[in-house]
VMD Tcl script that draws the C-alpha trace (Angstrom):
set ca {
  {0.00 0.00 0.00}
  {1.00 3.42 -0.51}
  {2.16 5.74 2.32}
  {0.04 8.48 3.33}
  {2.81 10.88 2.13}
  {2.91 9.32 -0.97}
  {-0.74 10.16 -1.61}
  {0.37 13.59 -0.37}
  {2.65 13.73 -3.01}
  {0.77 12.38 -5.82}
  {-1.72 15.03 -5.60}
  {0.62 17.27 -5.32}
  {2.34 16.55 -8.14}
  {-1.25 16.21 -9.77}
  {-1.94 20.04 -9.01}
  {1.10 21.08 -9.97}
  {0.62 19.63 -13.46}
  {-2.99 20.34 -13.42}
  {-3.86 22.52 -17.02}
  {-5.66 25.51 -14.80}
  {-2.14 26.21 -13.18}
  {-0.35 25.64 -16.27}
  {-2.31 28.43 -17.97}
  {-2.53 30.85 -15.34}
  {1.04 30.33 -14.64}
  {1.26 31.48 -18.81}
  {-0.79 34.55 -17.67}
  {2.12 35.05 -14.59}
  {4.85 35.21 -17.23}
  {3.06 37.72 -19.10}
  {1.95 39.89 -16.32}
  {6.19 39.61 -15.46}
  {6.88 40.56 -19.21}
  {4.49 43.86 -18.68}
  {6.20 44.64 -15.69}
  {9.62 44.74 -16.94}
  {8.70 46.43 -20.21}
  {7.42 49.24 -17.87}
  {10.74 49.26 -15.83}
  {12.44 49.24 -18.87}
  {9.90 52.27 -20.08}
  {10.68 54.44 -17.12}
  {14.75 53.67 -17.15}
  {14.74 54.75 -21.05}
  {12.94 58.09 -20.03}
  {15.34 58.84 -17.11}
  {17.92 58.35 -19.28}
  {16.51 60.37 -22.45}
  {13.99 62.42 -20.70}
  {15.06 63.87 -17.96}
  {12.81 62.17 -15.64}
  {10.36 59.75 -14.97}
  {7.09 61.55 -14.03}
  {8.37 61.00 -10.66}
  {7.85 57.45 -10.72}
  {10.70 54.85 -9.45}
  {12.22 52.83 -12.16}
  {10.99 49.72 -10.31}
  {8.50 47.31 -9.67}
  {6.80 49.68 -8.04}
  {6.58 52.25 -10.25}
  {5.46 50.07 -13.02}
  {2.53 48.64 -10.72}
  {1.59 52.71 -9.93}
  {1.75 52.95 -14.34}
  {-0.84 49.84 -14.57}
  {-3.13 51.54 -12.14}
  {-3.20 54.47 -13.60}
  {-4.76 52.76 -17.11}
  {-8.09 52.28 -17.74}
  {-9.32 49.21 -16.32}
  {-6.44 49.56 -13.69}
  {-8.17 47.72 -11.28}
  {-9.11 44.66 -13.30}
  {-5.44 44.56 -14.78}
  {-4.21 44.47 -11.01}
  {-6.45 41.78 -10.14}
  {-5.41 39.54 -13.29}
  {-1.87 40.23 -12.03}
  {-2.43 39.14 -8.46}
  {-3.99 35.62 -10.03}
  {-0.59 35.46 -12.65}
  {1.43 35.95 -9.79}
  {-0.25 34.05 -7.38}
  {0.32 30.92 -10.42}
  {3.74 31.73 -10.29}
  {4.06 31.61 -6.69}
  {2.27 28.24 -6.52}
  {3.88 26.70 -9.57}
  {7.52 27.64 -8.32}
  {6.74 26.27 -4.52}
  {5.82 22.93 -6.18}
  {8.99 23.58 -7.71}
  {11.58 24.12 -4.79}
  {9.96 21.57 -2.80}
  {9.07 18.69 -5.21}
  {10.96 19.43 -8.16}
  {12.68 16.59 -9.84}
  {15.54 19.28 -11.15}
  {19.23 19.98 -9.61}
  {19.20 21.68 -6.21}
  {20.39 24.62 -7.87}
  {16.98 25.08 -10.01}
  {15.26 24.38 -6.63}
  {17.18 27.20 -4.88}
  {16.13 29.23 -7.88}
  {12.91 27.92 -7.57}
  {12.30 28.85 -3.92}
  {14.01 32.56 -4.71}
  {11.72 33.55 -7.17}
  {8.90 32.23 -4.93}
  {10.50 34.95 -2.49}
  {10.43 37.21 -5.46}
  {6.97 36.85 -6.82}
  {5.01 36.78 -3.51}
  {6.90 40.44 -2.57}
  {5.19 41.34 -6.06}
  {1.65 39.62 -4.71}
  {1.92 41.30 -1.63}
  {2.60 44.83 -3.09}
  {-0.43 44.47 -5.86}
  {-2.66 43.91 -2.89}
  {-1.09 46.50 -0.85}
  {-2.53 48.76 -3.76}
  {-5.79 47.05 -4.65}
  {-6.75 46.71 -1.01}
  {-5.37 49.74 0.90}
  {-4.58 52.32 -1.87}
  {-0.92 51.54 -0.44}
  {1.87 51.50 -3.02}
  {4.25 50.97 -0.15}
  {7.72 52.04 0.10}
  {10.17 51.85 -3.14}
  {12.61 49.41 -3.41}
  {15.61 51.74 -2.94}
  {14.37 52.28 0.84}
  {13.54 48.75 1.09}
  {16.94 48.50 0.53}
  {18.24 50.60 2.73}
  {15.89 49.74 5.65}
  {17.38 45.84 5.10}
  {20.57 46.86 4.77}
  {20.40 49.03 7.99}
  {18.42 45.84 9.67}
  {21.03 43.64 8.68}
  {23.94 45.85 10.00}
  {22.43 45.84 13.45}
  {23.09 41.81 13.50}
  {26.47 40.44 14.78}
  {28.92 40.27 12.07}
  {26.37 42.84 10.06}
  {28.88 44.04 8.44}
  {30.31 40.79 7.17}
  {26.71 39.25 6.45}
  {25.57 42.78 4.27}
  {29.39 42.25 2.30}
  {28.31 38.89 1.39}
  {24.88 39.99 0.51}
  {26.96 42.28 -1.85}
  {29.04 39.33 -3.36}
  {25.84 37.35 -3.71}
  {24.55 39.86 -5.96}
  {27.59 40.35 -7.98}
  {27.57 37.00 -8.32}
  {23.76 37.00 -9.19}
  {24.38 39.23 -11.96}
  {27.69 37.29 -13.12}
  {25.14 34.18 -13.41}
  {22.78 35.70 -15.38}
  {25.18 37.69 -17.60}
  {26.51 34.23 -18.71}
  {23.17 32.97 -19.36}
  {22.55 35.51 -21.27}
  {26.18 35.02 -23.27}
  {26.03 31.28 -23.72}
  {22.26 31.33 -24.15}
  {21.28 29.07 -21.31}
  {18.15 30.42 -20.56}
  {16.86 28.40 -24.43}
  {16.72 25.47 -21.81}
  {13.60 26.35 -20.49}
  {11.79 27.14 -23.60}
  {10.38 24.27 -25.89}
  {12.25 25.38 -28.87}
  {11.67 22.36 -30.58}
  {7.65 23.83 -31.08}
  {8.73 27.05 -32.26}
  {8.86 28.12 -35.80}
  {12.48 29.09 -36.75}
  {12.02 32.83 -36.37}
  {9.88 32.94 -33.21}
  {13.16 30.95 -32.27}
  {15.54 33.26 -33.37}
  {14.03 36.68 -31.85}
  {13.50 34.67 -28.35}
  {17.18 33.98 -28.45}
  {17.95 37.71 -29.17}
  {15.74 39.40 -26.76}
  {16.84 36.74 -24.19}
  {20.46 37.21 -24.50}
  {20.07 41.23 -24.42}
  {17.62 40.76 -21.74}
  {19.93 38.91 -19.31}
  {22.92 40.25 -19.54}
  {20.81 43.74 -18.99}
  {19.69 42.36 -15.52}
  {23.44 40.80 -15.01}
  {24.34 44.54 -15.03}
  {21.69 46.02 -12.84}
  {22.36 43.00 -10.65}
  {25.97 43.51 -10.51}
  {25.76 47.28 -9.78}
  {23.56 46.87 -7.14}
  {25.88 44.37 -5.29}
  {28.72 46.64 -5.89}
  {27.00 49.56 -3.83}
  {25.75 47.08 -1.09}
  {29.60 46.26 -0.67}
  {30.32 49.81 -0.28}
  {27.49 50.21 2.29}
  {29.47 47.39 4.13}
  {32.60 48.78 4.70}
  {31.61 52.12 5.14}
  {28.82 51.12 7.24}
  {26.71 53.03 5.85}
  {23.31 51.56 5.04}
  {22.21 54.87 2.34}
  {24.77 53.83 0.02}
  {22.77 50.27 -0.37}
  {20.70 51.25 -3.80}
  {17.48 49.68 -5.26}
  {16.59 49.18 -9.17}
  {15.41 52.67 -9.41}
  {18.97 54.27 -8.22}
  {20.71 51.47 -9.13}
  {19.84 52.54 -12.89}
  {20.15 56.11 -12.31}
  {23.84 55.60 -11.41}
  {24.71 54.42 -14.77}
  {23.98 57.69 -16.17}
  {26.36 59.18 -14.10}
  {29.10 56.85 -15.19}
  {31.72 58.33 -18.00}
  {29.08 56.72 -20.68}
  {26.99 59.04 -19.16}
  {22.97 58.36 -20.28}
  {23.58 55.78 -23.21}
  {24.86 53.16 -20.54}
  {21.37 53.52 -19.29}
  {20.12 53.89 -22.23}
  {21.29 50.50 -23.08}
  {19.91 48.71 -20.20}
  {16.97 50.15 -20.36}
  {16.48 48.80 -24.00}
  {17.62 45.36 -23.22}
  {15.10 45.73 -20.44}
  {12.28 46.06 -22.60}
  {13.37 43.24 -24.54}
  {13.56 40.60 -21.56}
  {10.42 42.09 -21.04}
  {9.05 41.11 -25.14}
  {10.98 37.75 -24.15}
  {8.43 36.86 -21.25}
  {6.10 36.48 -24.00}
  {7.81 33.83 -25.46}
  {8.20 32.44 -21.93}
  {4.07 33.10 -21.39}
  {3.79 30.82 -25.13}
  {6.56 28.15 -24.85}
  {7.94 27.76 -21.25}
  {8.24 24.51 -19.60}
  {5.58 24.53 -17.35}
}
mol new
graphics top color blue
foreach p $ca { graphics top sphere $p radius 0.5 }
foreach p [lrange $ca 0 end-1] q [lrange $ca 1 end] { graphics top cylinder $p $q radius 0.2 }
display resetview
């Protein structure tokens, strides 16, 4: 006879591959795609424009765009369920998955990830509460985390986590890896081709942002000071002020928006 847990786990494994998660989880990837393109929106008029209309370059920002739109509300809600997919279908993931304990630390990390998203579009559907932006989220964690013995110590390695965060992804995007997850072998030959493109610009352009942020966290650590710690909104503004001046983030920006036309590949031909 079979265990109880083994019953557990069946219908687990039976939700998890049910055809209601599979195509909400579709509807996550897009609602992920929409948010990046909007990111990638406000970073391209920062760096062109001269501002943003005082929004953050963020997630939150781009969640304070979509509720501005007609139907605002109704586009928040559909986010909430894509998310929500997400969170479920990448628990079932980190706990169950059959992949390398890598893709289930990945796995669990995006769950992180997506439920901060969940718990922000709520924040605004039920409380009119945007909450704060990521750049003091960052700074209040930072500061948190300093407090701790050996804060110091744990914020550098939060630092060299990141780096190394946006290292990964920078050679994902480089050698392509990211193709893995797609079902190329169901996609006509130039629905192929742009996927690889956008992916491969999109990537490395969060290996950058990634790697920029960890550098700053670093700094907070051994100057211990918790301001210097930067979120995805300052993060980006700091590569205009580099010697490349505004077409550094001009660049990002751009391969922003097309990791964000590349979730729409993900939303049509991800392993799910």
């Amino acid at each position: 006879m079979n265990s109880p847990q083994a019953h557990v786990e069946g219908a687990a494994r039976r939700a998890a591959n049910s055809q209601t998660l599979d195509r909400l989880a579709r509807v996550g990837l897009a609602c992920r795609g929409v948010l990046y393109g909007l990111i990638g929106f406000l970073a391209l008029q920062i760096a062109f424009g001269g501002g943003s209309g005082g929004k953050e370059a963020d997630k939150t920002g781009a969640i304070e765009m979509v509720a501005e739109q007609p139907f605002g509300t109704f586009l928040l809600w559909l986010m909430v369920v894509g998310f929500v997919a997400l969170v479920v279908w990448q628990l079932f993931e980190a706990v169950m998955g059959r992949g390398r304990t890598k893709d289930r630390v990945e796995s669990g990390a995006r769950v992180a990830v997506y439920s901060l998203i969940v718990a922000t579009l709520l924040g605004v559907l039920l409380r009119g509460d945007f909450g704060a932006s990521m750049d003091s989220q960052s700074k209040d964690i930072t500061a948190m985390l300093m407090d701790l013995p050996l804060g110091q110590f744990i914020v550098g390695l939060l630092g060299l986590g990141l780096i190394g965060l946006g290292a990964y992804w920078i050679r994902q995007g480089w050698k392509k890896e990211f193709l893995k997850d797609l079902r190329t072998g169901e996609m006509p030959a130039r629905a192929r081709e742009l996927a690889e493109k956008f992916g491969t610009a999109g990537y490395i352009a969060r290996g950058v942002i990634a790697a920029v942020a960890g550098v700053f966290v670093i700094q907070a650590a051994v100057t211990y000071d918790p301001d210097k710690a930067k979120g995805i909104d300052s993060t980006l503004r700091s590569l205009a002020e580099t010697p490349a001046g505004p077409w550094l983030l001009g660049a990002v920006a751009v391969g922003l928006l097309l990791f964000a036309a590349y979730c729409f590949f993900e939303a049509r031909w991800h392993r799910v």
